[in-house]
C-alpha positions as CSV (number, residue, x, y, z in Angstrom):
1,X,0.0,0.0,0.0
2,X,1.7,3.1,-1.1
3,X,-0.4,6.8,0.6
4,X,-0.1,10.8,-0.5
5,X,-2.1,12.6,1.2
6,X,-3.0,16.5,0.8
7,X,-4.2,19.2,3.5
8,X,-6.5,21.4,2.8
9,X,-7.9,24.2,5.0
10,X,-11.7,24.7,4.4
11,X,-14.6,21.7,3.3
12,X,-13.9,21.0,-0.2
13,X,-17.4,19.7,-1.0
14,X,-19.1,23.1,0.0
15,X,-17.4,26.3,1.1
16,X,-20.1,27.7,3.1
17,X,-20.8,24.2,5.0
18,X,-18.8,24.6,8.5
19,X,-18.5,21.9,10.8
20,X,-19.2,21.9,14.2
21,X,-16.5,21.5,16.6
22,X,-14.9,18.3,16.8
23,X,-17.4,17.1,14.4
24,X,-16.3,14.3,12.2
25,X,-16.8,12.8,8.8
26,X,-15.1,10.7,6.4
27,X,-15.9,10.1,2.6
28,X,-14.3,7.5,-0.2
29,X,-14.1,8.6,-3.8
30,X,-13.3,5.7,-5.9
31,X,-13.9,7.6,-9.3
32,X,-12.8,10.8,-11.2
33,X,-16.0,11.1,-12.3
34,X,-17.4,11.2,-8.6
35,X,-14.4,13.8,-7.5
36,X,-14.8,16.4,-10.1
37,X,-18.2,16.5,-9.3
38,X,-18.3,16.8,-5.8
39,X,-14.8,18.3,-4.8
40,X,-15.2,22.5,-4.9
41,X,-13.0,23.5,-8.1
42,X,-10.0,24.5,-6.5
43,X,-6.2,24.1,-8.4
44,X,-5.4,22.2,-5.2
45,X,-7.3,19.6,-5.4
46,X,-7.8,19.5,-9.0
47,X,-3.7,18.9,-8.8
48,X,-4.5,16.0,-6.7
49,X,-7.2,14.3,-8.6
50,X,-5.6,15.0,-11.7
51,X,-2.5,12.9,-10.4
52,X,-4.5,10.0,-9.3
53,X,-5.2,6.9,-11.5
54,X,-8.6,5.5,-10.2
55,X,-7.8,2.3,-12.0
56,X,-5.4,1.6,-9.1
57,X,-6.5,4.0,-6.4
58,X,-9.0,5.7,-4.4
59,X,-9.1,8.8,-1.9
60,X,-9.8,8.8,1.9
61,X,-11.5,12.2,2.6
62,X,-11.7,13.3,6.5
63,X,-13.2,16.7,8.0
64,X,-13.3,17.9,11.2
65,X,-14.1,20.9,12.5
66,X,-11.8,22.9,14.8
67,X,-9.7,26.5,15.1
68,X,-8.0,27.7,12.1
69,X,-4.5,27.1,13.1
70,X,-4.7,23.4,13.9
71,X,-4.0,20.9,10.9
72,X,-4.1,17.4,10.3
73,X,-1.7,14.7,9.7
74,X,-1.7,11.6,8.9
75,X,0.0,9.2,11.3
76,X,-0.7,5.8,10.0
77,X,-2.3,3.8,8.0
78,X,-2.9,0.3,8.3
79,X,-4.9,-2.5,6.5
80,X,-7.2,-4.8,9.2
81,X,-9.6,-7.6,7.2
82,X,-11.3,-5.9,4.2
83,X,-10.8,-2.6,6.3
84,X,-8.8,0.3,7.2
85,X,-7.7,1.8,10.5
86,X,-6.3,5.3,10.2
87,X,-4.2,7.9,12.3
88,X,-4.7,11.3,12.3
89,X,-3.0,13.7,14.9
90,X,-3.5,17.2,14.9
91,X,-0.8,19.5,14.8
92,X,-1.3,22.7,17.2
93,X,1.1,25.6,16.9
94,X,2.3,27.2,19.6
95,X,-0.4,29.8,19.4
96,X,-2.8,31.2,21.9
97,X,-6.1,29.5,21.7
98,X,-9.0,31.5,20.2
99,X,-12.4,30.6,19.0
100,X,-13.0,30.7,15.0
101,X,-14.1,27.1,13.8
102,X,-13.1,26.3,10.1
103,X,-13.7,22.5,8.6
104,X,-10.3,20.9,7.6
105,X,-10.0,18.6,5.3
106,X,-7.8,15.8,4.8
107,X,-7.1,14.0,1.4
108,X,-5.4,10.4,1.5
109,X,-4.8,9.3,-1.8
110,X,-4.7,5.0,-1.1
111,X,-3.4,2.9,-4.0
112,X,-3.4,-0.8,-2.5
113,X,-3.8,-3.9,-4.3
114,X,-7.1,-4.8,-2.3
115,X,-9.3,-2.2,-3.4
116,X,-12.8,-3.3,-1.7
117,X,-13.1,-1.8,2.0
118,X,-16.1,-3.2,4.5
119,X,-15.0,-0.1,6.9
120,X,-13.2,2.5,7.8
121,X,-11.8,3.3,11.3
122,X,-10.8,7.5,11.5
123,X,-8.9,7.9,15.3
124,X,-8.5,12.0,15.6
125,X,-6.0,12.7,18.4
126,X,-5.0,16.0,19.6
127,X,-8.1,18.2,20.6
């Protein structure tokens, strides 16, 4: 299993949709077709779909919602059954806390040989 994965700083489906805080949501886009419909057109992202074959690949979107400085990372990524279980930490600078909730979005570009997944398990530590 081979992973890229892209931050992005805002919801990528709908600018104006903000998630609550701490709230969580994960999404898997097996198709070009799929992801330049849904994903906002932004030359970010359309970098990263561009660059991904969906013969042998598929994307892992996760969004939370949480102050603007924060960003995610991914920590690991591991195969379990038909299944994935992923690590995300969240990266704090050393800034003092304030209140202005943005949705972060996380884009994990997965190219395994076992494409099918049952489930997804999304761990979020740092908050």
């Amino acid at each position: 299993m081979t992973v890229d994965t892209l931050y992005y700083e805002g919801n990528i489906f709908d600018a104006r949709d903000v998630f609550g805080p701490r709230e969580e949501s994960h999404t898997i886009i097996t198709d070009e077709e799929t992801a330049a419909s849904e994903f906002r057109a932004v030359e970010q992202l359309s970098h990263f779909t561009e660059e991904t074959d969906f013969d042998e690949s598929y994307t892992l979107v996760v969004q939370n919602g949480m102050r603007s400085e924060d960003d995610l990372e991914l920590d690991s990524i591991e195969r379990i059954g038909d299944g994935l279980r992923v690590a995300i930490s969240i990266d704090k600078p050393l800034i003092p806390d304030h209140d202005d909730l943005i949705t972060h979005t996380l884009l994990i570009r997965i190219t395994d040989e076992k494409s099918v997944l049952d489930s997804v398990d999304i761990n979020i530590e740092g908050y």
